[in-house]
C-alpha positions as CSV (number, residue, x, y, z in Angstrom):
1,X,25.4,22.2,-2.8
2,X,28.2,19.9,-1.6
3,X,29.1,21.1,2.1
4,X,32.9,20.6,3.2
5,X,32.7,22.8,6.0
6,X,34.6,21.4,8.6
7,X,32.6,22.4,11.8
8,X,29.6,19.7,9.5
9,X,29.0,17.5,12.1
10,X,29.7,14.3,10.6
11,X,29.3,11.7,13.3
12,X,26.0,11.6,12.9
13,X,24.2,10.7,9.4
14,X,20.4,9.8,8.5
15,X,20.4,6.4,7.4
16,X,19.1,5.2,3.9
17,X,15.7,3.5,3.9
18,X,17.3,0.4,2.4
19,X,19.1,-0.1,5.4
20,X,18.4,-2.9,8.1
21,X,15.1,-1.8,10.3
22,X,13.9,-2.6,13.4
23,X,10.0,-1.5,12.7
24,X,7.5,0.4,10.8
25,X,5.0,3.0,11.9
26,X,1.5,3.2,11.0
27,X,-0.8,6.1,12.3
28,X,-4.0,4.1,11.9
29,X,-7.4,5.7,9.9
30,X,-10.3,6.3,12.2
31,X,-13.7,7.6,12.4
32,X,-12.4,11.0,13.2
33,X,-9.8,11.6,10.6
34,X,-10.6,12.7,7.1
35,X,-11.1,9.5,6.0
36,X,-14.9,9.1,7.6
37,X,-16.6,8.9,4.6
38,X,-14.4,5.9,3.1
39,X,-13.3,4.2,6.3
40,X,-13.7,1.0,5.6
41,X,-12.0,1.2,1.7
42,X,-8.9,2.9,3.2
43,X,-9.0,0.1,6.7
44,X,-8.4,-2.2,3.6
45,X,-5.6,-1.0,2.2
46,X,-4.3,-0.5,5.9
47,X,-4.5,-4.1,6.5
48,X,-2.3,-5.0,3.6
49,X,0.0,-2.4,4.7
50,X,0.2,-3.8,7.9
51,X,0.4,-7.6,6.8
52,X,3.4,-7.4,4.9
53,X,5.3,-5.1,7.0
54,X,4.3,-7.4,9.8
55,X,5.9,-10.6,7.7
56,X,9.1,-8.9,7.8
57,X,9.7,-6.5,11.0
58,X,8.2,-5.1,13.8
59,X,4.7,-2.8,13.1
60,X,4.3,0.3,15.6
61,X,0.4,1.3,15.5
62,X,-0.8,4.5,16.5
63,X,-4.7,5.2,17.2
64,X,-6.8,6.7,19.9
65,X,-7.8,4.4,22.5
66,X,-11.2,4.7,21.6
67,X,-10.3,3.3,18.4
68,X,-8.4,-1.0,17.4
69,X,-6.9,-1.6,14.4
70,X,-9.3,-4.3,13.4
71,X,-8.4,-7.5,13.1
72,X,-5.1,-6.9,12.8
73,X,-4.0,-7.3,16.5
74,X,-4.6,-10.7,16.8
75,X,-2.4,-12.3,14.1
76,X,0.4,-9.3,13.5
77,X,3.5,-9.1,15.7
78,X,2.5,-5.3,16.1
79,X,2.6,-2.9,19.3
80,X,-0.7,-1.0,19.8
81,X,-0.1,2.8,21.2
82,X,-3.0,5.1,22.2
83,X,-2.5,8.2,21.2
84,X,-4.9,11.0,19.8
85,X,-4.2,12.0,16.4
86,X,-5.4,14.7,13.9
87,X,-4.8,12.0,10.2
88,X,-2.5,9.6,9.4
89,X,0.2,10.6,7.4
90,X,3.2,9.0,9.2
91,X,6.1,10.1,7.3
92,X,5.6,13.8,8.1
93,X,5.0,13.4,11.5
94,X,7.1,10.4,12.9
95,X,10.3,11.0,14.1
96,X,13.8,11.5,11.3
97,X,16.1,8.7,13.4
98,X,20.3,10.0,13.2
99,X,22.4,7.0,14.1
100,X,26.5,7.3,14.2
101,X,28.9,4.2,13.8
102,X,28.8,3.2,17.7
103,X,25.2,2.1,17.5
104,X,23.3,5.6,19.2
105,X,20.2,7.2,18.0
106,X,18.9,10.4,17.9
107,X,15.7,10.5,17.7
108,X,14.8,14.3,15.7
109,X,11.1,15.4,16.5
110,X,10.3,18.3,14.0
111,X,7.5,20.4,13.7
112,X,5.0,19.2,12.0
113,X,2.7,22.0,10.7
114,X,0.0,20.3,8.7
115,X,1.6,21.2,5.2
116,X,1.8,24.3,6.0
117,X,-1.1,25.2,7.9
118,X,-3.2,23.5,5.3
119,X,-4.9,20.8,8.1
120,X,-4.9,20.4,11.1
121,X,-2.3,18.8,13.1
122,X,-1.4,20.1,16.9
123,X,-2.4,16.0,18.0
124,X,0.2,14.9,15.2
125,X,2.8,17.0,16.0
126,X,2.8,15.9,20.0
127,X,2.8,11.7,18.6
128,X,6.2,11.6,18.9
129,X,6.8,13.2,22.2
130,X,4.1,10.7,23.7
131,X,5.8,7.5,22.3
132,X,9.6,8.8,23.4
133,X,7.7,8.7,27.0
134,X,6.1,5.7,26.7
135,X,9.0,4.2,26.1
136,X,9.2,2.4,22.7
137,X,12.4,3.9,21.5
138,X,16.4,3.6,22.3
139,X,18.0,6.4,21.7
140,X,18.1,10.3,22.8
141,X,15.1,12.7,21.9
142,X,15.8,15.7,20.2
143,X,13.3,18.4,20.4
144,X,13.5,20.4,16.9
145,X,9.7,21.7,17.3
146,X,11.0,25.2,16.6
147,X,11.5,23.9,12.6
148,X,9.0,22.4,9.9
149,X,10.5,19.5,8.4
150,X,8.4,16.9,6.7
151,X,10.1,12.9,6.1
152,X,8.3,13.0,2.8
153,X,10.1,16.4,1.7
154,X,13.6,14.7,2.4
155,X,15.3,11.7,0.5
156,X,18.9,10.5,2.2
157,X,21.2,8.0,0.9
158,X,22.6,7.4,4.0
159,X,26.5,9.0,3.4
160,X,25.6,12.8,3.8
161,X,23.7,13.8,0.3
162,X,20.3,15.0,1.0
163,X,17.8,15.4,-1.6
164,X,14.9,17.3,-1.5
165,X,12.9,20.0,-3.5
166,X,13.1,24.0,-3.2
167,X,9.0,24.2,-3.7
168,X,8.5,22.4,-0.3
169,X,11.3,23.5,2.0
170,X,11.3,26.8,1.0
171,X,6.7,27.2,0.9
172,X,4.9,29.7,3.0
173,X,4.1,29.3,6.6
174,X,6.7,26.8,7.1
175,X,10.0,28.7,7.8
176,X,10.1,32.1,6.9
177,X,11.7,34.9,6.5
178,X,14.6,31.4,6.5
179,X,15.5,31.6,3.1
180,X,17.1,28.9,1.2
181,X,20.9,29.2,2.9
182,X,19.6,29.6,6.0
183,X,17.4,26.4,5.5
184,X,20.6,24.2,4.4
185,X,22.3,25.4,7.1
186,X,20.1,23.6,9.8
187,X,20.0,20.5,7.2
188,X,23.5,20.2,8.0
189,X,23.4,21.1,11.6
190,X,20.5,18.8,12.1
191,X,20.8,15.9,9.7
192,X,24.6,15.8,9.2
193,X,24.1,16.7,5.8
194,X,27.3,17.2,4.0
195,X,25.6,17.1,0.1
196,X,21.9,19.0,-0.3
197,X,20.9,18.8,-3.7
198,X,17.3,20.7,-4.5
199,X,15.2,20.1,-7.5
200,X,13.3,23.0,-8.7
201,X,10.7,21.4,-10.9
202,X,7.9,18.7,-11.2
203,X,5.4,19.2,-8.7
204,X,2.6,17.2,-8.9
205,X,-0.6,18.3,-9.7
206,X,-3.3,18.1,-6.8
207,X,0.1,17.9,-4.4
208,X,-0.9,19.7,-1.7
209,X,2.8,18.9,0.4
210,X,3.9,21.8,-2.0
211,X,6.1,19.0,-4.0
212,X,7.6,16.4,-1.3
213,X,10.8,14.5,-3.0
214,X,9.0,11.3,-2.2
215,X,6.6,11.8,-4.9
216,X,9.0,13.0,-7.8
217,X,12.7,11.0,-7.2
218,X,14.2,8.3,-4.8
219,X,17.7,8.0,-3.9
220,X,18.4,3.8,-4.2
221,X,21.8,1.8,-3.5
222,X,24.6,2.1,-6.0
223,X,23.6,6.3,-7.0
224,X,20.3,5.7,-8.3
225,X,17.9,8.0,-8.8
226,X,14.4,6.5,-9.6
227,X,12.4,9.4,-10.9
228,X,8.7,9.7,-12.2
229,X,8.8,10.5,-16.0
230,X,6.5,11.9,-18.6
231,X,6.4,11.2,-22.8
232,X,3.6,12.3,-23.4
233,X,3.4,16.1,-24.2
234,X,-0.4,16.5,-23.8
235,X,-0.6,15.5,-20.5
236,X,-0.4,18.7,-18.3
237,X,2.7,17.6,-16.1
238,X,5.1,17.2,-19.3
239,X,6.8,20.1,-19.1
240,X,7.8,20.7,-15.5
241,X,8.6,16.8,-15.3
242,X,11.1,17.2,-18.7
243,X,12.9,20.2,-16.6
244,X,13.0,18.0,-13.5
245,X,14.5,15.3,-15.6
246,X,17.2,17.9,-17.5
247,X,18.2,19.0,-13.6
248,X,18.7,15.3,-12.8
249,X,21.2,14.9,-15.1
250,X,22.8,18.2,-13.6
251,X,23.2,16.9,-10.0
252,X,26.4,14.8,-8.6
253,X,26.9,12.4,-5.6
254,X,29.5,13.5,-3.1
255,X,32.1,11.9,-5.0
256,X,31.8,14.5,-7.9
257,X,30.0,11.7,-9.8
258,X,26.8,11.7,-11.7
259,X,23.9,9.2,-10.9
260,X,22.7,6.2,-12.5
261,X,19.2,7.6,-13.5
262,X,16.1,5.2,-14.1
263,X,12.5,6.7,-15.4
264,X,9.2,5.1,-13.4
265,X,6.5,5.9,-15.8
266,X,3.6,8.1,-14.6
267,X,0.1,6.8,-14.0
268,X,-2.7,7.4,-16.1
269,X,-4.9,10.3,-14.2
270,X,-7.0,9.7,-11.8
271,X,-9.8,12.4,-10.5
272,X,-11.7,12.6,-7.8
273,X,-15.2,12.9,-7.2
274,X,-15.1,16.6,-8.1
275,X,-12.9,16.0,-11.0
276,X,-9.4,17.1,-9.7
277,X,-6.7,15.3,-10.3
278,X,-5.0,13.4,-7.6
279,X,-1.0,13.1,-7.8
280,X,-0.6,9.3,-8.0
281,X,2.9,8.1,-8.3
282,X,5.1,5.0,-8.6
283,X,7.7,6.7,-6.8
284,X,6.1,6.7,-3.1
285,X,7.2,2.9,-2.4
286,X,8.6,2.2,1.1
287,X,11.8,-0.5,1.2
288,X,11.4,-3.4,4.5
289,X,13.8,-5.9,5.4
290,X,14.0,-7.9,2.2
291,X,11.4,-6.2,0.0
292,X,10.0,-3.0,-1.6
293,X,6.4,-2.2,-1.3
294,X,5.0,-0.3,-3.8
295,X,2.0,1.2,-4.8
296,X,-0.3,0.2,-7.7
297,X,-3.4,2.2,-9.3
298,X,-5.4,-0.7,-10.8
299,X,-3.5,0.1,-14.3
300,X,-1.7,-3.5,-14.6
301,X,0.5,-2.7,-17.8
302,X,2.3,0.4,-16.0
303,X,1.4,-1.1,-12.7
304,X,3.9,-4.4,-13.6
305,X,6.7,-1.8,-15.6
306,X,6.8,0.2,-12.3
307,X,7.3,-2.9,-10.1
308,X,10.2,-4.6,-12.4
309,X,11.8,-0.7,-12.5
310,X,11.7,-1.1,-8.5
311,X,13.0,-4.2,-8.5
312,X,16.0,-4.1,-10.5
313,X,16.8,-0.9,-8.5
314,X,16.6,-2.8,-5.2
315,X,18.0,-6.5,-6.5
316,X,17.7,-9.2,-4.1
317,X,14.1,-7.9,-2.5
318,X,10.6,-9.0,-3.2
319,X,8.7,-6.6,-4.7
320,X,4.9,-6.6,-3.7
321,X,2.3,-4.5,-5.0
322,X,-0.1,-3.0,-2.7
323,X,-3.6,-1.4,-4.6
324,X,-3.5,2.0,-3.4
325,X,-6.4,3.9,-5.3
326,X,-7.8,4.1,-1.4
327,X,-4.4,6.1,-0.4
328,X,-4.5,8.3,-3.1
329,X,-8.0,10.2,-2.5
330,X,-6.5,11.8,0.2
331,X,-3.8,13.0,-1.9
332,X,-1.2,10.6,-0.6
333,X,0.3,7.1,-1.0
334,X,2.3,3.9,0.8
335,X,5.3,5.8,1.5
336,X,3.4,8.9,2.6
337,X,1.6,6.6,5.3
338,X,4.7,4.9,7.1
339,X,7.8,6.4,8.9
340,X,10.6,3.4,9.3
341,X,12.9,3.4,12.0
342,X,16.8,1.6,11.7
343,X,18.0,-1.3,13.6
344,X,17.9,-1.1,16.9
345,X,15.9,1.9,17.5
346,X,12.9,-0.1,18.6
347,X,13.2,-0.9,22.5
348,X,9.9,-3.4,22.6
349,X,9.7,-7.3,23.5
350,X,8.5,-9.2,20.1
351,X,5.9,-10.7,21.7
352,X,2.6,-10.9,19.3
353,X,0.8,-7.8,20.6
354,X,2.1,-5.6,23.0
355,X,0.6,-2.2,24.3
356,X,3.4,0.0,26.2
357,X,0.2,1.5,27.9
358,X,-1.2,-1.7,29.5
């Protein structure tokens, strides 16, 4: 759906995540979040999170104040803010940042509805509210609490397409009666959208976001599509993957021009303790200042081919591998756990710890 309306307001434009930041947020596991019973596995995988976003930009950390992000205070350039919170799933909660070429921000809170009243999530969905007043951001607030939008259901490449998938945005209790017009509508009211392209296929199974882009396909520089793939036609996620993959082929950049399309290979399955699959992916990496972190399931021959497919779509940028077999119990991964913010959107001294609270 390419959108030359001209009343699009196109001034403002969601940057792409490859694009200078000032910081990272993490909303950090805790005793009273659905991680309890593997706390200390999933701290883990936090650190390392938190380590190599730390080596490259600023880390914003969000936990109860009852609750520290161990260790990890006292050798991170991080800021600490105390704030209750339901999980930890940054990227659907934190705040969608619109910037326009004089170097404003607005800062877009959405509702965030726990998946679609899967969870719970009334202490997520007031995070963002409570940093805005603490102080931590430049940039205007804009209250868009009256619409579910998750940042793991959108991809942008930073000129006006939006990518995202029709299974998501259009999934009960989210928006209805909206229907699908209506819904690209406020994308380009909101984001500044000027090309929404949906995919109608490849949900993961054990998905329980209802098939969030940030699983399946990733917009990178130069009209790339990175895409999770499937060859082999026992596995149960063939077929819907081989129709996303068709529909790829299908979609065009605002230019009129087809993408450049690169296949990450798909995990081998991984079940939990009750033996459901859980919808591990290559595809939920998050790009820092000068790298691209990416998750790894302990299956080093696709772990390695996923990490050289990142890297030559992102050249220039260490890739680093982070193991996340923790992340993915709870049916998420790396991307699904941080929100980035662009340059300049961050308004906190880079002193080694800082609490805007203290």
């Amino acid at each position: 759906m390419n959108i030359n309306d001209k009343n699009t307001p196109k001034s403002w434009r969601l940057p792409a995540e490859w694009e200078p930041q000032s910081g990272v947020q993490l909303t950090w596991p805790h005793a009273l979040t659905d991680w309890a019973p593997m706390l200390s596995e999933v701290l883990v995988t936090y650190e390392v999170m938190a380590r190599e976003i730390s080596k490259r930009e600023r880390l914003i950390v969000v936990v109860p104040s009852a609750y520290r992000p161990p260790h990890s205070a006292d050798h991170m350039p991080q800021t600490t803010c105390h704030i209750d919170t339901d999980d930890t799933w940054a990227r659907d909660h934190g705040f969608l940042t619109l910037t326009d070429d004089n170097g404003h921000f607005h800062l877009l809170d959405f509702c965030f509805n726990g998946w679609g009243e899967k969870f719970p999530a009334e202490k997520d969905n007031a995070i963002n509210r409570q940093l805005y007043d603490m102080g931590v951001f430049n940039g205007e607030y804009a209250d868009h609490l009256d619409f579910v939008l998750e940042g793991g259901s959108i991809e942008s490449d930073g000129q006006g397409t939006i990518l995202t998938t029709t299974h998501c945005l259009l999934a009960p209790h989210r928006n209805q009666p909206l229907g699908k017009e209506e819904i690209a509508d406020l994308l380009v009211r909101y984001l500044g959208a000027r090309n929404i392209l949906w995919i109608d296929h490849g949900q993961l199974t054990g998905d329980d976001t209802d098939g969030h882009i940030d699983t399946l396909v990733r917009i990178c520089p130069h009209d790339t599509l990175l895409y999770v793939g499937c060859d082999d036609p026992d596995d149960e996620q063939y077929a819907e993957l081989k129709l996303m993959e068709q529909q790829l082929r299908t979609l065009r950049t605002l230019n009129g021009q087809p993408f450049l399309l690169r296949k990450l290979p798909l995990p081998r399955p991984i079940y939990d303790e009750d033996g459901q699959r859980l919808p591990a992916t290559y595809a939920n990496f998050l790009v820092v200042n000068g790298a691209v972190l990416c998750p790894t399931y302990g299956q080093p021959a696709l772990d390695d081919e996923a990490l050289r497919i990142v890297g030559e779509a992102f050249p220039g940028r260490q890739v680093v591998g982070i193991d996340c077999r923790s992340l993915i119990r709870q049916h998420g991964s790396l991307h699904c756990c941080t929100m980035q913010f662009p340059d300049g959107v961050l308004n906190i001294p880079q002193s080694p710890t800082n609490n805007p609270q203290s």
